[in-house]
N, C-alpha and C positions, 0 to 999 in steps of 0.2 A: 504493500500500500504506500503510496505515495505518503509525503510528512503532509500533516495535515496544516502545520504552520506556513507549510511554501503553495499550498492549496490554496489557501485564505490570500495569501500575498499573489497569487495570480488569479484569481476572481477578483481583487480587488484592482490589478493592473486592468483589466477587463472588464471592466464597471462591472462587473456582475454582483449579485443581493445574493445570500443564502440563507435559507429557513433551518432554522434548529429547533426540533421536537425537546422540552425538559421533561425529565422522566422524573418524580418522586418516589424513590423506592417504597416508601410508606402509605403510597397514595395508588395503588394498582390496581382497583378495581376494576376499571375496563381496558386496563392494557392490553389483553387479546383483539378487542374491537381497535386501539389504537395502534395495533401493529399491522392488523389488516389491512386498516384506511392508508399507512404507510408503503403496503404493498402497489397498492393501485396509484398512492400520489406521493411519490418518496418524499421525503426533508434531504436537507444536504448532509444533519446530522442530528444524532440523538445525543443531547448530555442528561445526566444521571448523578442525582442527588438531590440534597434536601439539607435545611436547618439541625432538622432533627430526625434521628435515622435507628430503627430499630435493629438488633445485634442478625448479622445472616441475607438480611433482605438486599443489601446491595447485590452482592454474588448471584443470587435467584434471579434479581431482576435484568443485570445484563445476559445472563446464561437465556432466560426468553426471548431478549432482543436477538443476540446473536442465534439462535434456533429460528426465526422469521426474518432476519435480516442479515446484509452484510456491508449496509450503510456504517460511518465510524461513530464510536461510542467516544465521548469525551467525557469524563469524569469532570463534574462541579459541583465541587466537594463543600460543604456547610461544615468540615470540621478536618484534622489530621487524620482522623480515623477512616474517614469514605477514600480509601484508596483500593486497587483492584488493581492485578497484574494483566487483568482477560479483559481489559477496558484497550483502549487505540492509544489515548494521550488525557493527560491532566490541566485542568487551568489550575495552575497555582498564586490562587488571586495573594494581593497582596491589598487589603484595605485602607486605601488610601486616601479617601475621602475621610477617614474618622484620624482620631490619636491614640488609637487604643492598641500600646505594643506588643500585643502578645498577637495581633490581626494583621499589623506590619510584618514583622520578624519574626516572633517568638514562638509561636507555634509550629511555623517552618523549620525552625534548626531542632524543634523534638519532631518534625514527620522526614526530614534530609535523609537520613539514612535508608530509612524504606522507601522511599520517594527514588533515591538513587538505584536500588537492587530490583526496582519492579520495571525497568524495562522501559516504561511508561516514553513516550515523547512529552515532553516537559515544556508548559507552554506557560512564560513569567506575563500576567494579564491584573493590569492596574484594575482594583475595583471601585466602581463609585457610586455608593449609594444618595439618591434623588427623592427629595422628599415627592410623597406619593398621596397626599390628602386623609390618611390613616395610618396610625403605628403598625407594622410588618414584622413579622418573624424575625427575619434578619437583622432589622435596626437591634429587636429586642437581645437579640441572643448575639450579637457582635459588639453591644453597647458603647456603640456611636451613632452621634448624632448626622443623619441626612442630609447632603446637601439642600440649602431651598431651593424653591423651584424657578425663581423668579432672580437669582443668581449664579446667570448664565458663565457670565467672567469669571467667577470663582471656579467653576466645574471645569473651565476652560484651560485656567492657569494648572487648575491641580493635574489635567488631563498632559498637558504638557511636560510639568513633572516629573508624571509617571514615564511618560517617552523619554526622559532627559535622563532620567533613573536606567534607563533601560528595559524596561517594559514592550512585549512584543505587542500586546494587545491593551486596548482601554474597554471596562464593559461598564456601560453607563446603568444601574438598576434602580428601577423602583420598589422592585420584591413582591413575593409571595402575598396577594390576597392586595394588592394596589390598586387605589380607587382610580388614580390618573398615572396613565402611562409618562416615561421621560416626557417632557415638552421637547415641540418639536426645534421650537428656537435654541434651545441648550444644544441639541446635537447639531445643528448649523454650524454654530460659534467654536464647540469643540473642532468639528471638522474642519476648520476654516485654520485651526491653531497645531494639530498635528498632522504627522504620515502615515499614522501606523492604524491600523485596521480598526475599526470600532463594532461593537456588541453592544446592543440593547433588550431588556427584555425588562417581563414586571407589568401589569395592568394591560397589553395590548389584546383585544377584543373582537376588531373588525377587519375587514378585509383596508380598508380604507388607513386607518389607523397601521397597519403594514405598509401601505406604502406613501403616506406621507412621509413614516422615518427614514425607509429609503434614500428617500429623492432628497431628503436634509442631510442625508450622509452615512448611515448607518449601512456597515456593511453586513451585518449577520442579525435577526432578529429571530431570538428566541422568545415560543409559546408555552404555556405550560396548562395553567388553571384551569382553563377553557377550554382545552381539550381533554381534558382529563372531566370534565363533566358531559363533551359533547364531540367525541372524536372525528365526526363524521365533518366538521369543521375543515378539517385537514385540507379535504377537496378544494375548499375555497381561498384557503392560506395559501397551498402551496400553487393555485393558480394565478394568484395575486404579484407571486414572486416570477412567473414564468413568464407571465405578460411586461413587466419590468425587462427582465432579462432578455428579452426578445426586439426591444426598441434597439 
């Protein structure tokens, strides 16, 4: 399999958008129906994780993916523990947006070693959480505070940051269960300030709402909530993104 980082950096020399399915290992109740709909309407990719993650469930859930599919699995991990050597590669976010150092550093140099020995393609992805109209999983259990929404420069400067750090990727999040997806003017103004590949995901809902971010500059948008309560969605996401791809 190709690296999935040099993947992302030639769809993005190629204007191209890709759709990433998020997987909740704890949330699987109509997985079979969403692997299905994935058969007939692929994503580009499936990541897999969650906040909080019950002991075994990760392992079970890629082993399903991988028995119906052989799209790549990226692990986006809610903790050092969601790692998997049968996954394709890892975002090893670095939370960036907060000051909370154990979300910068501290918990990477206790996951480094396993992180090193699993094979994994290792993808270093500045993360930035976006306030979203409601407190989120994430905010709670990362304990920092959200970018606002309406301080695009901030999100801007920090996104820079992270590239200037060395960051191959920036993922702008709203989070699990987000009333309002990123604003679309924040990722205009990010994209306007770096190179390097952008990831959105958290509250998007509509076919519409895909491809505004797009065309503001998002290169990869992940779905998650909304499919996982209405799989058959799929159809319409992943045609959203094909019709983009196709101008």
């Amino acid at each position: 399999m190709k690296a999935i980082y040099d993947l992302l950096l030639q769809q993005r020399a190629q204007g191209k958008k890709s759709l990433a399915v998020l997987i909740d290992p704890d949330k699987i109740e109509k997985l079979s129906e969403l692997l299905s709909q994935a058969k007939l309407f692929p994503p580009d990719f499936f990541f897999v994780g969650g906040s909080l993650l019950s002991e075994g469930k990760l392992e079970k859930c890629i082993q399903q993916i991988r028995a119906s599919s052989s799209l790549p699995i990226i692990l986006f991990p809610g903790n050092e523990m969601q790692i998997s050597s049968t996954a394709d590669a890892l975002l090893l976010l670095s939370v960036i947006s907060g000051r909370n150092p154990e979300l910068l550093i501290g918990r990477h140099v206790a996951a480094a070693g396993i992180i090193h020995k699993s094979g994994l393609e290792i993808i270093s992805t500045g993360y930035m959480l976006i306030e979203s109209g409601a407190p989120t999983a994430v905010s709670y259990i990362s304990n920092t505070q959200p970018i606002p929404r309406d301080k695009k420069s901030i999100a801007a400067l920090t996104a820079l940051a992270g590239e200037q750090l060395g960051m191959k990727l920036i993922y702008l999040e709203a989070g699990s269960g987000a009333m309002f997806p990123v604003p679309v003017e924040m990722i205009e103004t990010v994209r306007k300030n770096i190179t390097i590949p952008i990831i959105t995901g958290g509250g998007i809902k509509t076919k519409s709402e895909i491809i505004e971010r797009c065309r503001a500059g998002a290169d990869v948008i992940v779905i998650g909530n909304v499919l996982e309560e209405n799989p058959v969605l799929l159809k319409e996401f992943s045609g959203a993104l094909n019709s983009l791809n196709k101008v």
